[in-house]
C-alpha positions as a printed Julia matrix, in Angstrom:
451×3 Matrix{Float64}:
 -18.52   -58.58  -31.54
 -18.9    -60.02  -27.77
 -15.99   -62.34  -28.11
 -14.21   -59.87  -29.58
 -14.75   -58.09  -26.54
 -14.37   -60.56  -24.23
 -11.22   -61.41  -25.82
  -9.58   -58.03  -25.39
 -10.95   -57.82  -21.87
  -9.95   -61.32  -20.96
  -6.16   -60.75  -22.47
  -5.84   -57.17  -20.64
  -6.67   -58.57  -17.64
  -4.1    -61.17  -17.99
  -1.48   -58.95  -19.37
  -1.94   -56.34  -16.24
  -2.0    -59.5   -13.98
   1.52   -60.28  -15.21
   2.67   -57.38  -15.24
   1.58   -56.57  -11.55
   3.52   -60.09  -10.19
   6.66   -58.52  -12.07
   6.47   -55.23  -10.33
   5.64   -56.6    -7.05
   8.76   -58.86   -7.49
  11.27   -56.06   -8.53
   9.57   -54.06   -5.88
   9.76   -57.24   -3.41
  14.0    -57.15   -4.06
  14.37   -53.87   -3.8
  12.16   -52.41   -0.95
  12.36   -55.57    1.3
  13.14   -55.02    5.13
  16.18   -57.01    4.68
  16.79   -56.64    8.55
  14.06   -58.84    8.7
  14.36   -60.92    5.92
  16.61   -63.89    7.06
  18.03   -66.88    5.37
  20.85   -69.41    6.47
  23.94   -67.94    4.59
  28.08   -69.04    5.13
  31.41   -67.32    3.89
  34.28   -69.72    2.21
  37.47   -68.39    1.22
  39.7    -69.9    -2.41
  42.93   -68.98   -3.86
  43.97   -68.65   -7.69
  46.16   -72.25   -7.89
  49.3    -72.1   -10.26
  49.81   -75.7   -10.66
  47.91   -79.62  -10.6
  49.81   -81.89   -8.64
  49.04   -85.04   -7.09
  50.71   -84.24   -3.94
  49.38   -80.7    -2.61
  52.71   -80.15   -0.36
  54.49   -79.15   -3.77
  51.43   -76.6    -4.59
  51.58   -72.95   -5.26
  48.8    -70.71   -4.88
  47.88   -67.27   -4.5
  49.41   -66.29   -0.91
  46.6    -63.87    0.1
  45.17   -63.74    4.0
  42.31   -62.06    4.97
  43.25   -59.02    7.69
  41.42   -58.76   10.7
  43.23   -55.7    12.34
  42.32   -55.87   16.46
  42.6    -52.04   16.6
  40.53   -50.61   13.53
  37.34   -52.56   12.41
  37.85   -50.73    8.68
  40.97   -52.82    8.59
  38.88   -56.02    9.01
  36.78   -58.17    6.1
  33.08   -58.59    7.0
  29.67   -58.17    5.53
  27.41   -55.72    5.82
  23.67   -54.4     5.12
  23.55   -50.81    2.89
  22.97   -49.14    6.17
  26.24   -50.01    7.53
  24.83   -52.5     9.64
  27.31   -54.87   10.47
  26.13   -58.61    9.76
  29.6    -60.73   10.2
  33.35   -60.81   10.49
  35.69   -63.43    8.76
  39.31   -64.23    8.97
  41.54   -67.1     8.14
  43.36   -68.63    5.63
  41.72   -69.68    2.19
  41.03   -73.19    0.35
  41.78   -74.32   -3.17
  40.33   -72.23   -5.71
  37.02   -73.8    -7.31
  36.36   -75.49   -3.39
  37.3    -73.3    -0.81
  37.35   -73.48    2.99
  35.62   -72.3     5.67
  36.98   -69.49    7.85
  36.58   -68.51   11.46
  32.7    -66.8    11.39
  31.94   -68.17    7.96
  29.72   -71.12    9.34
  26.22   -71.31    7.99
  23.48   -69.62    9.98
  20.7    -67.42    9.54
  20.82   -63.32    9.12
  19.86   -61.15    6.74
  21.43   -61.24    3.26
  24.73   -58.84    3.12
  24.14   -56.1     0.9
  27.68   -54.6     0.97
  30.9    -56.29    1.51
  34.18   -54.67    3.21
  37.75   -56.85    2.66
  40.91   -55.8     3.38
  43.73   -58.67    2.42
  47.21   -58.9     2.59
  49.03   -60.69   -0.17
  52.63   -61.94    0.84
  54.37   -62.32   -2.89
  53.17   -58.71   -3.9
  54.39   -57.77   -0.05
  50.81   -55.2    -0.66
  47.63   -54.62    1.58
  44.27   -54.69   -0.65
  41.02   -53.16    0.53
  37.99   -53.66   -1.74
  34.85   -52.01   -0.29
  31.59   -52.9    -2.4
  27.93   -52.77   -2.62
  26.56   -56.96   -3.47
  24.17   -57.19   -6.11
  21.51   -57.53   -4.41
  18.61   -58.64   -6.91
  21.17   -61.19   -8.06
  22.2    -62.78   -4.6
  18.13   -62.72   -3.68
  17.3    -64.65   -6.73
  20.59   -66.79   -6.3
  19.79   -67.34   -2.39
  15.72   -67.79   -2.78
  15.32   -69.87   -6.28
  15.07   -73.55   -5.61
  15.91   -75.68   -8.91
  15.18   -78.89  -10.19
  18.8    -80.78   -9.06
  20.2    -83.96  -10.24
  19.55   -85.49   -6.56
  16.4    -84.93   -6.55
  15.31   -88.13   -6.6
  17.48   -89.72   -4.38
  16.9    -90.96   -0.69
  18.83   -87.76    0.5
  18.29   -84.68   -1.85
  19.18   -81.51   -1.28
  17.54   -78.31   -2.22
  19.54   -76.99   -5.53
  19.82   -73.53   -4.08
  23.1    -71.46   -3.05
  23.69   -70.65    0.28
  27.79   -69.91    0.8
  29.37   -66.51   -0.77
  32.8    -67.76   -1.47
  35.64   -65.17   -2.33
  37.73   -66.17   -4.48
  41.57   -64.04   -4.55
  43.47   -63.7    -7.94
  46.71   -62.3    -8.05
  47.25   -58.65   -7.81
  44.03   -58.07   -5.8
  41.68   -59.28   -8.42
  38.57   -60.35   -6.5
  35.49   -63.01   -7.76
  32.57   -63.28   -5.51
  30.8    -66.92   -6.25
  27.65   -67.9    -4.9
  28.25   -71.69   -4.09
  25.2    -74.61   -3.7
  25.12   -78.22   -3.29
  27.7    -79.55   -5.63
  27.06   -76.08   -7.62
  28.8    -73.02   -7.93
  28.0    -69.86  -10.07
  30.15   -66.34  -10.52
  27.88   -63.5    -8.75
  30.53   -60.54  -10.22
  34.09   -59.5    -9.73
  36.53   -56.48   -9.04
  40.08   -54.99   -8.62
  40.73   -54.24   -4.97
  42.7    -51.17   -4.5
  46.18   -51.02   -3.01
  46.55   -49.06    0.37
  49.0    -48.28    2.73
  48.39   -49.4     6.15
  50.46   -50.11    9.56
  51.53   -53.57    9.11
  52.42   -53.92   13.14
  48.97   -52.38   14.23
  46.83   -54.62   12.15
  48.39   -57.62   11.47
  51.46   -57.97   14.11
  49.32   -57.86   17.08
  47.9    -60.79   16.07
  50.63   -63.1    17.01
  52.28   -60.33   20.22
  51.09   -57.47   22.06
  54.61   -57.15   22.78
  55.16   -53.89   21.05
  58.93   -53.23   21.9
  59.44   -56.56   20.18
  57.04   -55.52   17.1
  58.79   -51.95   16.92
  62.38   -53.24   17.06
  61.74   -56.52   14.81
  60.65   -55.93   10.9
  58.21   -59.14   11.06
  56.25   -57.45    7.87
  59.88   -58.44    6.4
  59.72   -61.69    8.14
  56.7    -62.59    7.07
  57.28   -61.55    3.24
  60.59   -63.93    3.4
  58.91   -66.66    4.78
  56.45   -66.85    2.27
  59.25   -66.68   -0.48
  61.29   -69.04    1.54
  58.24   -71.74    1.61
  57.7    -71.03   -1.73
  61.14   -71.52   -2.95
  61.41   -74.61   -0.67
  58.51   -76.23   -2.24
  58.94   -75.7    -5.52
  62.42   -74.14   -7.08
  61.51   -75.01  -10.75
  58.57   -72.65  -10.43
  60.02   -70.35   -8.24
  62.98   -69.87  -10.47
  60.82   -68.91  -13.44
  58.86   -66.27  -11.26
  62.09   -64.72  -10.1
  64.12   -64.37  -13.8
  60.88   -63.08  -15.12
  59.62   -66.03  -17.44
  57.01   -66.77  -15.57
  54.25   -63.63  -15.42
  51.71   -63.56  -12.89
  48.97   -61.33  -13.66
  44.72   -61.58  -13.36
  44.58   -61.63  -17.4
  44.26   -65.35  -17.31
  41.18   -65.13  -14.99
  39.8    -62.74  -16.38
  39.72   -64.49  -19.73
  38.35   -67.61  -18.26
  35.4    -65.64  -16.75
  34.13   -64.44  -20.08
  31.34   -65.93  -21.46
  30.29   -66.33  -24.48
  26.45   -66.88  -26.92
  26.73   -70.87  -26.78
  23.99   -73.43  -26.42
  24.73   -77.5   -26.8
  23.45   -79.4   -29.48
  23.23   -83.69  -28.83
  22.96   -86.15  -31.55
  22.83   -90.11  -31.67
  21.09   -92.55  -33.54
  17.97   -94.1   -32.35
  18.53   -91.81  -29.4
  16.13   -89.12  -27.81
  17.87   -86.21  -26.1
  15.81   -84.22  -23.43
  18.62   -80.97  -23.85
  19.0    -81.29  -20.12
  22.67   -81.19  -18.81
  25.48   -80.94  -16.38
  28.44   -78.51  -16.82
  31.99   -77.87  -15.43
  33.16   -74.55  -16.95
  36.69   -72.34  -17.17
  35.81   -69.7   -14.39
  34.75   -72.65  -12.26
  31.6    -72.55  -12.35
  29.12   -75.95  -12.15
  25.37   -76.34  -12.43
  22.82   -78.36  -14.06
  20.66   -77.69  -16.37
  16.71   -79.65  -16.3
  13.56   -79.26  -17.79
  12.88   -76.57  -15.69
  15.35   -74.59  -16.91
  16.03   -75.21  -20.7
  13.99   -72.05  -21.77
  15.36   -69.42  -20.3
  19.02   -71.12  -20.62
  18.46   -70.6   -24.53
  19.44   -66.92  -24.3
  22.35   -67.06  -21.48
  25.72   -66.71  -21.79
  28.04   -69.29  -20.46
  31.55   -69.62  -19.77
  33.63   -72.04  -21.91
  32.72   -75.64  -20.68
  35.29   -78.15  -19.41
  33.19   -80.84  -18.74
  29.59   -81.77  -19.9
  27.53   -84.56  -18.77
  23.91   -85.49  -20.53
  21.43   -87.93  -20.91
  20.85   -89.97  -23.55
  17.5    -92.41  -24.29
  17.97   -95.48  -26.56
  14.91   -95.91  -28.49
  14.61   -99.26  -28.92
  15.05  -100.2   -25.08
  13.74   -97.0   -23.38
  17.01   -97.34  -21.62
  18.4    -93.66  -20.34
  22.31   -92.99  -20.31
  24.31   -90.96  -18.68
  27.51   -89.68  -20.9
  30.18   -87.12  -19.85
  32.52   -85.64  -22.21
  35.66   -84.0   -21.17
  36.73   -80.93  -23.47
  40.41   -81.38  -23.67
  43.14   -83.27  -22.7
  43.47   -83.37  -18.65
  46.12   -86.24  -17.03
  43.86   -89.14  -16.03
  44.87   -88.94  -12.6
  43.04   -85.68  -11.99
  40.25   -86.05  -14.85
  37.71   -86.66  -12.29
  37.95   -83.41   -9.72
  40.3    -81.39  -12.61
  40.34   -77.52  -11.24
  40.99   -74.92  -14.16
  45.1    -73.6   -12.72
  47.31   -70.96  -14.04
  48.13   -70.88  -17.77
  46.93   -74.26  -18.42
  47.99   -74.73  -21.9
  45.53   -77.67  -22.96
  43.14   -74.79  -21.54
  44.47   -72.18  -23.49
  44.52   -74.08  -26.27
  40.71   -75.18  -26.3
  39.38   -71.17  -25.19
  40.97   -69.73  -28.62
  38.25   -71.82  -30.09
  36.11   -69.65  -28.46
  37.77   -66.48  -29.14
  38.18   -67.34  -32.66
  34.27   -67.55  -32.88
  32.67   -64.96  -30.75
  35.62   -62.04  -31.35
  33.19   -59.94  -28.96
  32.78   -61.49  -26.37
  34.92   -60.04  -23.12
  34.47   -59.8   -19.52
  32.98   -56.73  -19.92
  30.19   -57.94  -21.93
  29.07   -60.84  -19.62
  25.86   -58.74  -18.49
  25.08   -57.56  -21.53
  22.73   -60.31  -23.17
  23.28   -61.16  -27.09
  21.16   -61.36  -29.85
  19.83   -64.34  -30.94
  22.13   -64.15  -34.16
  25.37   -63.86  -32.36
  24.63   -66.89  -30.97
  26.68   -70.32  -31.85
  26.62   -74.54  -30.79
  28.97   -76.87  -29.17
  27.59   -80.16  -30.84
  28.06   -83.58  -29.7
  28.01   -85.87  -31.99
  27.9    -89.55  -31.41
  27.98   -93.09  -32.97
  25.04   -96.15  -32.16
  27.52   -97.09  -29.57
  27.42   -93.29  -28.09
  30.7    -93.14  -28.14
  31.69   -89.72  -29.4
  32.69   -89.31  -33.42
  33.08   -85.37  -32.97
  32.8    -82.55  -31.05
  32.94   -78.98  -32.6
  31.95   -75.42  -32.43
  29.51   -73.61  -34.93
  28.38   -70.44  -35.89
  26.74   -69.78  -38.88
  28.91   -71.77  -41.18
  31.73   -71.15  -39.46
  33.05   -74.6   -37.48
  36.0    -75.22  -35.5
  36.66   -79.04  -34.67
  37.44   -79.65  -30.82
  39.34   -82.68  -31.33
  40.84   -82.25  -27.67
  37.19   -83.56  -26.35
  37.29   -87.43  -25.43
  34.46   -89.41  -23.94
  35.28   -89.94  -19.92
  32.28   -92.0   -18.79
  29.47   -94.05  -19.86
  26.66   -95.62  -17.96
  22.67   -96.48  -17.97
  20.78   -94.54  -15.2
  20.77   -96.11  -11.57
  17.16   -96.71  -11.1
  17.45   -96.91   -7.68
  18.7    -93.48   -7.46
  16.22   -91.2    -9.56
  16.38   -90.37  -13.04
  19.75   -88.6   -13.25
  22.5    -90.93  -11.65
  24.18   -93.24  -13.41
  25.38   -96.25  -12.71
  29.05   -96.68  -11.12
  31.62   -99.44  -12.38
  31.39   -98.96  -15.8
  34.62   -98.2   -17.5
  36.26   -94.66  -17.72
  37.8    -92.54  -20.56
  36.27   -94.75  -23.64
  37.94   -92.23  -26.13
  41.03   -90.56  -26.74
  41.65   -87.08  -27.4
  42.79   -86.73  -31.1
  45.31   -83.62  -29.97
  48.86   -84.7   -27.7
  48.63   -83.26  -24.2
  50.72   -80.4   -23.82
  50.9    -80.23  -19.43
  53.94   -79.12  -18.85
  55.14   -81.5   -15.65
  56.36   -78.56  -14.12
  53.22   -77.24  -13.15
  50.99   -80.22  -13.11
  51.67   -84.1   -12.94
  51.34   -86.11  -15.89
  50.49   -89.88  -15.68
């Protein structure tokens, strides 16, 4: 009867002790003084890209520029606490979707974490301004700014901590908006939104950049100018393309972003002879995300939804040596030239190809759904499979019984772990791209270079 009792006592205690650190957490987030609450945060800027070349001069991209009017500071894109408290200002151009650049007052450096944030874009092809005024998610960013991970470079003689510290908006055509949260060689999708067309004084807010000549400004139509310019540089740099977008065979929409940002009930599932695999991996995915996944993570990665994978690198120990391997597999055909820093672009259609796998097998899954977590029965595999070699033999989705073979996947590296570098490097110099996909690569060489 007294254990009994000590029992219930001892797991009450422990239950209300649990359930106190999870209040004071939520409570932590939430009722914070975030004016004094400070981390080191930056700003980077990316554009939707429409093609994969190996020379960038030829590239088209999303031709959207941050406004920062020098009359009216609601016709400006900076960051903000809930309280209207202003934290920073940003303007200048934008870098390559999935990298980014750095603009003018998006340096790293400590402040509070930005609770709301207030853009206002012009985008050249659609000749429109865009203003998207939105409260952040703040739980999200906190946990996303404040969570240190286990990280590949751990190990090494320079590791960094795997946390995020950039915000990096990324601008889709017709004022589609993703906010990322960007790391040390990661990158993960904090949420997205339509921006909403306006009408606003192109001569007051953007004009008066370049002259405060206003008789010149009033009697010259350089909102015109600048539209035709854009066209003209377009036009000049790539006619095929251009062509297309001007007889109407070529559609540029968000759709195609927005597919590639939903994610859908996967987990991975690795198996080789006489090999031990720890579950632990690296992935590349569609909506351009990239993050690892360790020990310390594996659990609670069980009942996520991801995005569909481009790239996944694991580890692999051979029994009979002890000897760990690194192995990265590659989901569908990509040209070999750009295999190694590949960057999702517009209509893809190896891409497209490889996501109506995905479709095909989780029918419900949809943008809308991403923060809406699925039951453990909706949930399918990719599985690995590989041969005493580890070279791959297949790669294939399942759910339930349902399978559908992703012959596109081919085996891009393989490599025993650098042991003077930790426990998750591999190796370099061993040979590339081991396999061949078993599917013919359908880049079209007017949007992307083919070997």
């Amino acid at each position: 009867m007294l254990n009994r009792k000590f029992l219930t006592a001892f797991f009450l205690i422990a239950f209300l002790g649990a359930f106190s650190f999870y209040l004071f957490h939520i409570y932590k987030v939430k009722h914070m003084n975030t004016k004094q609450f400070e981390i080191e945060w930056g700003v980077s800027l990316s554009s939707g890209t429409f093609t994969n070349y190996k020379d960038n001069t030829n590239a088209i991209a999303v031709e959207s520029r941050v406004v920062k009017s020098p009359v009216d500071t609601n016709m400006q894109t900076s960051f903000h606490l809930a309280d209207g408290t202003w934290l920073r200002t940003v303007d200048g151009p934008s870098g390559w979707w999935g990298l980014g650049s750095t603009p003018l007052g998006g340096n790293l450096f400590k402040q509070p974490l930005p609770e709301m944030l207030h853009l206002t874009f012009f985008d050249s092809y659609d000749n429109q301004f865009y203003q998207l005024i939105q409260p952040l998610p703040k739980e999200k960013i906190y946990d996303l700014m404040t969570t240190v991970h286990k990280g590949t470079a751990d190990d090494t003689d320079n590791p960094s901590p795997n946390v995020y510290d950039t915000f990096d908006i990324g601008f889709a055509p017709k004022g589609w908006i993703i906010l990322y949260a960007i790391g040390a060689g990661t990158r993960k999708e904090i949420r997205s939104w339509q921006a909403t067309k306006i009408d606003a004084d192109y001569i007051q807010h953007v004009g008066l950049n370049y002259t405060g000549n206003l008789e010149y400004l009033k009697t010259n139509d350089i909102r015109k100018k600048h539209v035709q310019s854009a066209l003209d540089d377009f036009k000049k740099r790539n006619p095929a393309i251009y062509k297309r977008w001007m007889d109407g065979t070529l559609k540029v929409n968000s759709d195609w972003y927005k597919m590639l940002q939903t994610k859908f009930p996967w987990n991975l599932e690795v198996n080789a002879p006489d090999a031990d695999w720890s579950g632990e991996y690296y992935a590349e995915y569609a909506n351009v995300e990239r993050y690892e996944i360790l020990d310390d993570q594996l659990e609670a990665d069980k009942t996520h939804l991801k995005a569909a994978p481009v790239k996944i690198g694991t580890w692999l120990t051979y029994k009979p040596t002890g000897v760990r391997y690194y192995v990265e597999i590659h989901m569908f055909p990509i040209p070999k030239w750009s295999a190694d820093g590949y960057i999702p672009y517009y209509q893809d259609p190896n891409l497209a190809l490889y996501f109506k796998n995905f479709q095909e097998l989780f029918p419900l899954s949809s943008l809308a759904r991403n923060e809406t977590p699925a039951h453990e029965a909706e949930f399918g595999k990719i599985v690995l499979d590989f041969d005493e070699d580890f070279k791959i033999k297949e790669a294939y989705l399942k759910r339930g019984k349902t399978i559908r073979s992703l012959d596109g996947a081919y085996e891009y590296y393989l490599a025993p772990q650098d042991l003077r570098r930790g426990k998750y490097i591999a190796e370099q110099g061993h040979p590339h791209f081991l396999t061949a996909p078993k599917i013919p690569d359908l880049t079209d060489p007017v949007f992307a270079d083919r070997d």
